[in-house]
N, CA, C and O atoms as a GROMACS GRO file, in nm:
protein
  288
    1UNK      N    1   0.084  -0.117   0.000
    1UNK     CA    2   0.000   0.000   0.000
    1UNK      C    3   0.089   0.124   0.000
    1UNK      O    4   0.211   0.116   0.017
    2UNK      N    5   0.030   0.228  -0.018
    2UNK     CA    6   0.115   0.345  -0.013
    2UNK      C    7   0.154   0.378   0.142
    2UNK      O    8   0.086   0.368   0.244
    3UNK      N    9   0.313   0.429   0.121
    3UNK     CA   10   0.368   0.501   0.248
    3UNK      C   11   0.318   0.637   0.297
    3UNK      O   12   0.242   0.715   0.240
    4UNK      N   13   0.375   0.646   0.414
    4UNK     CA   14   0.356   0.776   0.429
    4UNK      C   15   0.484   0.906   0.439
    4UNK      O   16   0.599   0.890   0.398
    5UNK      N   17   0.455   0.974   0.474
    5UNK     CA   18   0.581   1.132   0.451
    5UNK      C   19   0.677   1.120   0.572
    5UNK      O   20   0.773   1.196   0.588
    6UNK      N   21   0.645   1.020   0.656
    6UNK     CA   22   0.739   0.992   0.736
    6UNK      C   23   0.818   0.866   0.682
    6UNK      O   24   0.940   0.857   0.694
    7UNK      N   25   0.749   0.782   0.628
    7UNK     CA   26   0.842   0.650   0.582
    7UNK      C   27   0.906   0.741   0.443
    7UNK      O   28   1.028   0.746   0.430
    8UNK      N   29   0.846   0.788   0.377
    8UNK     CA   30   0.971   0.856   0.245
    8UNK      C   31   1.072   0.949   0.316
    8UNK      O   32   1.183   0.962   0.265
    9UNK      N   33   1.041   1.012   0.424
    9UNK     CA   34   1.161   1.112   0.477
    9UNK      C   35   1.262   0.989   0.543
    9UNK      O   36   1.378   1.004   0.504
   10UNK      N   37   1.249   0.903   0.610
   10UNK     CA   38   1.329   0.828   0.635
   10UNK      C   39   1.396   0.742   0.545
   10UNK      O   40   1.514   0.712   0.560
   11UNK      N   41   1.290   0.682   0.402
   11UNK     CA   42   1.389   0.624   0.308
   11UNK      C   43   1.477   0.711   0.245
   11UNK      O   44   1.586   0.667   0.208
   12UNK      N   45   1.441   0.851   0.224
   12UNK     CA   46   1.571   0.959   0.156
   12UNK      C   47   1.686   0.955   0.250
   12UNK      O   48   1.798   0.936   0.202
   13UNK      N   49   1.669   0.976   0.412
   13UNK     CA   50   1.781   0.974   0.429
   13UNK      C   51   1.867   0.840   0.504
   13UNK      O   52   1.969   0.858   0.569
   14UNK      N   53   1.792   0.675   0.476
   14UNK     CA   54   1.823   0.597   0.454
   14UNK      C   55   1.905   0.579   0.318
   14UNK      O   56   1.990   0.491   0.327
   15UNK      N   57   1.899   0.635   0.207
   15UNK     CA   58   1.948   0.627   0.068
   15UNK      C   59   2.093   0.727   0.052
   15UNK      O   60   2.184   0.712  -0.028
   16UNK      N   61   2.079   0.818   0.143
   16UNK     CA   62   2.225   0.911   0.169
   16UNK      C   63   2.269   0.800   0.226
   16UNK      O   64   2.358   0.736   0.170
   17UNK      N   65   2.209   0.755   0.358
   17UNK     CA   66   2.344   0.673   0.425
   17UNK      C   67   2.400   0.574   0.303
   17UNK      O   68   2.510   0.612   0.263
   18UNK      N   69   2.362   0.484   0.251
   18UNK     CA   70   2.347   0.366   0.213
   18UNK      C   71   2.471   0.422   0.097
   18UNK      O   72   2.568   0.347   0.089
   19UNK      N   73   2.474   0.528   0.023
   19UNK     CA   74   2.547   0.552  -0.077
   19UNK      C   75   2.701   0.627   0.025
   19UNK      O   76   2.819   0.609  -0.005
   20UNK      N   77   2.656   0.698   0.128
   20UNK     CA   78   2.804   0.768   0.204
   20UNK      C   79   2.856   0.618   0.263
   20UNK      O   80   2.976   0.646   0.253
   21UNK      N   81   2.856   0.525   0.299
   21UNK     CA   82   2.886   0.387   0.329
   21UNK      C   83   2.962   0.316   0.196
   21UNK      O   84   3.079   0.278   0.201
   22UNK      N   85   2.890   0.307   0.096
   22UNK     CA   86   2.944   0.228  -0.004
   22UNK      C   87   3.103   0.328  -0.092
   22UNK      O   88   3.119   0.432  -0.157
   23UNK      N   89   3.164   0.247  -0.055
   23UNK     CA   90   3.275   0.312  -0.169
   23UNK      C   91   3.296   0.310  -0.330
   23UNK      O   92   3.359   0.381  -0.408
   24UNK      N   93   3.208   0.190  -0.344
   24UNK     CA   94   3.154   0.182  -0.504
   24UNK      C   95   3.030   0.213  -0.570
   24UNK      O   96   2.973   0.187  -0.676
   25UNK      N   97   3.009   0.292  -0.446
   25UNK     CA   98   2.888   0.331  -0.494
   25UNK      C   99   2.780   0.253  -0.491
   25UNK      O  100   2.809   0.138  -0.462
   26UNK      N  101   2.608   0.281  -0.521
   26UNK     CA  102   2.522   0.222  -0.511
   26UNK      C  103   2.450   0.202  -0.630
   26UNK      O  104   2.480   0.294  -0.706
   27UNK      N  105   2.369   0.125  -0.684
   27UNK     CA  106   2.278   0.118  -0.818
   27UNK      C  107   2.141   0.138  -0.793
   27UNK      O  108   2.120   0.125  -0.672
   28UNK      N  109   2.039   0.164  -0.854
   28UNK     CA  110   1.910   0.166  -0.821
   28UNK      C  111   1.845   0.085  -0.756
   28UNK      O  112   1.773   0.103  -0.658
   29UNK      N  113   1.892  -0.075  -0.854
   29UNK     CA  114   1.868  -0.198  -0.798
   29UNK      C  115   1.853  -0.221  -0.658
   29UNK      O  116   1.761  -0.222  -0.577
   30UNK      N  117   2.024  -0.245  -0.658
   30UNK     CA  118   2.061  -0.239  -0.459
   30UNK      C  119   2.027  -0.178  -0.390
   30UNK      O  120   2.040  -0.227  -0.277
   31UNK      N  121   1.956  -0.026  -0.395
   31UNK     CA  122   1.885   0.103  -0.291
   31UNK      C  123   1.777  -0.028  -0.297
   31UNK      O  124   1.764  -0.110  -0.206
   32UNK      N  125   1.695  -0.028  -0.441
   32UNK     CA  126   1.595  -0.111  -0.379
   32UNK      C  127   1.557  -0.191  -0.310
   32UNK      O  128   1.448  -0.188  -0.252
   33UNK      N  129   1.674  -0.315  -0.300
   33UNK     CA  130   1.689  -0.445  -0.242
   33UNK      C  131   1.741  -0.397  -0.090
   33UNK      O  132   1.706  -0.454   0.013
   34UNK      N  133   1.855  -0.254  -0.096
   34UNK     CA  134   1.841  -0.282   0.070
   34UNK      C  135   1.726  -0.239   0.148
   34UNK      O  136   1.698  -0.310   0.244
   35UNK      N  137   1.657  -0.141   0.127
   35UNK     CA  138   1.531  -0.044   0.149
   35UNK      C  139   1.410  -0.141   0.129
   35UNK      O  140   1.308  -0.110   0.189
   36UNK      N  141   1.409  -0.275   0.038
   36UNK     CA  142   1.316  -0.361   0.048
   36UNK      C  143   1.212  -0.255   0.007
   36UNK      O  144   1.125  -0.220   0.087
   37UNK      N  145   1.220  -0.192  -0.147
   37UNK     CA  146   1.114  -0.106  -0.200
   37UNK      C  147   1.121  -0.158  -0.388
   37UNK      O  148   1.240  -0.166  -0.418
   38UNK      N  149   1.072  -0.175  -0.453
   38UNK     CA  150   1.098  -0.111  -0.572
   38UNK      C  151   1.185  -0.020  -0.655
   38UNK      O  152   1.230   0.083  -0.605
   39UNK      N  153   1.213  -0.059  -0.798
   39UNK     CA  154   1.336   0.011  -0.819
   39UNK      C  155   1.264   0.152  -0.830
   39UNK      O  156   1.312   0.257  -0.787
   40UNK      N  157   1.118   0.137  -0.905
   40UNK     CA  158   1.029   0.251  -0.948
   40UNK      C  159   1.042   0.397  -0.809
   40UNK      O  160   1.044   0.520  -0.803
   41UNK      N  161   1.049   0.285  -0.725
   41UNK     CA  162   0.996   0.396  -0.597
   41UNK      C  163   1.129   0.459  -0.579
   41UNK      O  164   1.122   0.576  -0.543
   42UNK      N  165   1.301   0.392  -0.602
   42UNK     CA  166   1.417   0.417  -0.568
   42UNK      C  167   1.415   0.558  -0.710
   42UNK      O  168   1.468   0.669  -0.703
   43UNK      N  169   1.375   0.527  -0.771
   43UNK     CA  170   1.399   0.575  -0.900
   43UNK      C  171   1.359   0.742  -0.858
   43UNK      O  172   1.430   0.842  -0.866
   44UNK      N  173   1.188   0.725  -0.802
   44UNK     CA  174   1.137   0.855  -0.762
   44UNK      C  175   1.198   0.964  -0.655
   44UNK      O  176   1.197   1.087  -0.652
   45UNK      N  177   1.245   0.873  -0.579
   45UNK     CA  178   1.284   0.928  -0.446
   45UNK      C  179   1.472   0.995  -0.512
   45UNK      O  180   1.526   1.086  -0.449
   46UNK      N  181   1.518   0.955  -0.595
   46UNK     CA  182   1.612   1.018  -0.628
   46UNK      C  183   1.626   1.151  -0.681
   46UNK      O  184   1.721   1.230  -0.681
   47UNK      N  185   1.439   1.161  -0.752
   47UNK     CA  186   1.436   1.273  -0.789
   47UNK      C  187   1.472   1.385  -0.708
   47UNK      O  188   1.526   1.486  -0.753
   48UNK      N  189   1.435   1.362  -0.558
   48UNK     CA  190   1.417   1.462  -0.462
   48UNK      C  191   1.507   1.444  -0.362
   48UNK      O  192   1.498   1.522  -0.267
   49UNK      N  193   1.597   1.355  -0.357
   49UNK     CA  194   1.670   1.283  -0.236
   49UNK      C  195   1.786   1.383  -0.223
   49UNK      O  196   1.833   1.365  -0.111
   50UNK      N  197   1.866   1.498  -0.299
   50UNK     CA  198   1.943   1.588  -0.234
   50UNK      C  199   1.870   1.708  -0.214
   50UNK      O  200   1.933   1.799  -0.160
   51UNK      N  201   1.722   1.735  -0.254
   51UNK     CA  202   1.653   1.890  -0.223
   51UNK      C  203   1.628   1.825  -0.076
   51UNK      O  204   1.692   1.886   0.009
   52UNK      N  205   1.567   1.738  -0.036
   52UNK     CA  206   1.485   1.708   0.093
   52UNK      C  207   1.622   1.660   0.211
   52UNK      O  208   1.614   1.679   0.332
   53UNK      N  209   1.735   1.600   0.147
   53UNK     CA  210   1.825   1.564   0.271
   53UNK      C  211   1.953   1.665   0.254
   53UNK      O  212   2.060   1.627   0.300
   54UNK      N  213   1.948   1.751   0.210
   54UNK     CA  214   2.078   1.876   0.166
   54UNK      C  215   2.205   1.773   0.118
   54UNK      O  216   2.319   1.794   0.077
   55UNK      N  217   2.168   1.714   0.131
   55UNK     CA  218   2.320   1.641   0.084
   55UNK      C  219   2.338   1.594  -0.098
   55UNK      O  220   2.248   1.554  -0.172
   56UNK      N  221   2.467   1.613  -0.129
   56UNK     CA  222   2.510   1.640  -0.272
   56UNK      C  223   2.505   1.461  -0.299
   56UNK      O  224   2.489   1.382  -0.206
   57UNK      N  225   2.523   1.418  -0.443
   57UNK     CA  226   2.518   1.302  -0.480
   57UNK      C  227   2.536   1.286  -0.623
   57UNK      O  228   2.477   1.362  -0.700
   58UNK      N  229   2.618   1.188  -0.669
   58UNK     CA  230   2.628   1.227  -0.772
   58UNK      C  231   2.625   1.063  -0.890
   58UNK      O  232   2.641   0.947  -0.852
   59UNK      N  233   2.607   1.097  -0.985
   59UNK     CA  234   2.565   0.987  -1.046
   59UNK      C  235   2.689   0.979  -1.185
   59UNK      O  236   2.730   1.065  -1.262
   60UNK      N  237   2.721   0.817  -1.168
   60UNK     CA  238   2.825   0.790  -1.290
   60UNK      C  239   2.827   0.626  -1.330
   60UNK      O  240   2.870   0.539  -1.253
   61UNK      N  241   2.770   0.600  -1.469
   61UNK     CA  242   2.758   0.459  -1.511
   61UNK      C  243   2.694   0.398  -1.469
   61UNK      O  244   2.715   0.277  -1.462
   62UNK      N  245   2.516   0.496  -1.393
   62UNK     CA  246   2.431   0.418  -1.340
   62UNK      C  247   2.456   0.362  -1.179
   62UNK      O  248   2.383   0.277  -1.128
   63UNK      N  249   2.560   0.420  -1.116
   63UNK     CA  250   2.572   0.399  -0.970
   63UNK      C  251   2.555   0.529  -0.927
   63UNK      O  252   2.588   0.625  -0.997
   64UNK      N  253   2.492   0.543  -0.787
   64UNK     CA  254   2.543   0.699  -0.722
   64UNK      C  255   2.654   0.685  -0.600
   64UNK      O  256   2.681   0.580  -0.542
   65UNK      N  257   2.699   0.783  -0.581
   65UNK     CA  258   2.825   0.796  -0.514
   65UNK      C  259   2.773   0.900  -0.430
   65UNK      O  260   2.667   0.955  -0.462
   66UNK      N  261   2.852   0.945  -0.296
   66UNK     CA  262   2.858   1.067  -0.230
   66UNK      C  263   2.944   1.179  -0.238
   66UNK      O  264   3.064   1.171  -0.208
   67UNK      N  265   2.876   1.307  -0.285
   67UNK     CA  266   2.975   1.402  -0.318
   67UNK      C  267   3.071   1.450  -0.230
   67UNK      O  268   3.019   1.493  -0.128
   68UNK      N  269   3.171   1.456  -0.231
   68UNK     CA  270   3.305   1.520  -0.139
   68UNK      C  271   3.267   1.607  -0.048
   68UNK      O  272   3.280   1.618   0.074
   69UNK      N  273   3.208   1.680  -0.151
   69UNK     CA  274   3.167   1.841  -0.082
   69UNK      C  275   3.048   1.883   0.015
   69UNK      O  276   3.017   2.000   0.041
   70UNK      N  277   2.984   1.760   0.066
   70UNK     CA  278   2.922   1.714   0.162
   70UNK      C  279   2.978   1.706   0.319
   70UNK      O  280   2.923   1.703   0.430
   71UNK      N  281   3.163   1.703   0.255
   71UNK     CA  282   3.206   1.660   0.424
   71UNK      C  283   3.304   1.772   0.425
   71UNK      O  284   3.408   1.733   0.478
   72UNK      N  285   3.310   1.881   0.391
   72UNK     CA  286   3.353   2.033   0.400
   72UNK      C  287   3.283   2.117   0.467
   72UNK      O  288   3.317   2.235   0.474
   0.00000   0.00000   0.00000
């Protein structure tokens, strides 16, 4: 069923951690599989996942990574 604005505020900044942790970065896939959501829903929440958690992110060959300039 649908979530609510508290379970998406916690999966955005479940999805920062999950990518500042990985050193190779993360894929859509894997957000999905660890978050136990859909890639569709990983897909959406990216749209908005550095306006809503201030944190930078950056995307290369289909993985995201954490931007540097996050820990300045």
């Amino acid at each position: 069923m649908f979530g609510n604005k508290k379970d998406k505020k916690q999966r955005l900044s479940s999805i920062t951690q999950l990518i500042r942790g990985s050193l190779n970065g993360k894929s859509l896939l894997e957000l999905a599989n660890d978050l136990n959501v859909s890639p569709g829903t990983i897909t959406k929440d990216m749209g908005v996942v550095e306006e809503t958690t201030g944190f930078m992110l950056f995307e290369e060959n289909g993985r995201y990574y954490w931007s540097e300039y996050n820990d300045n």
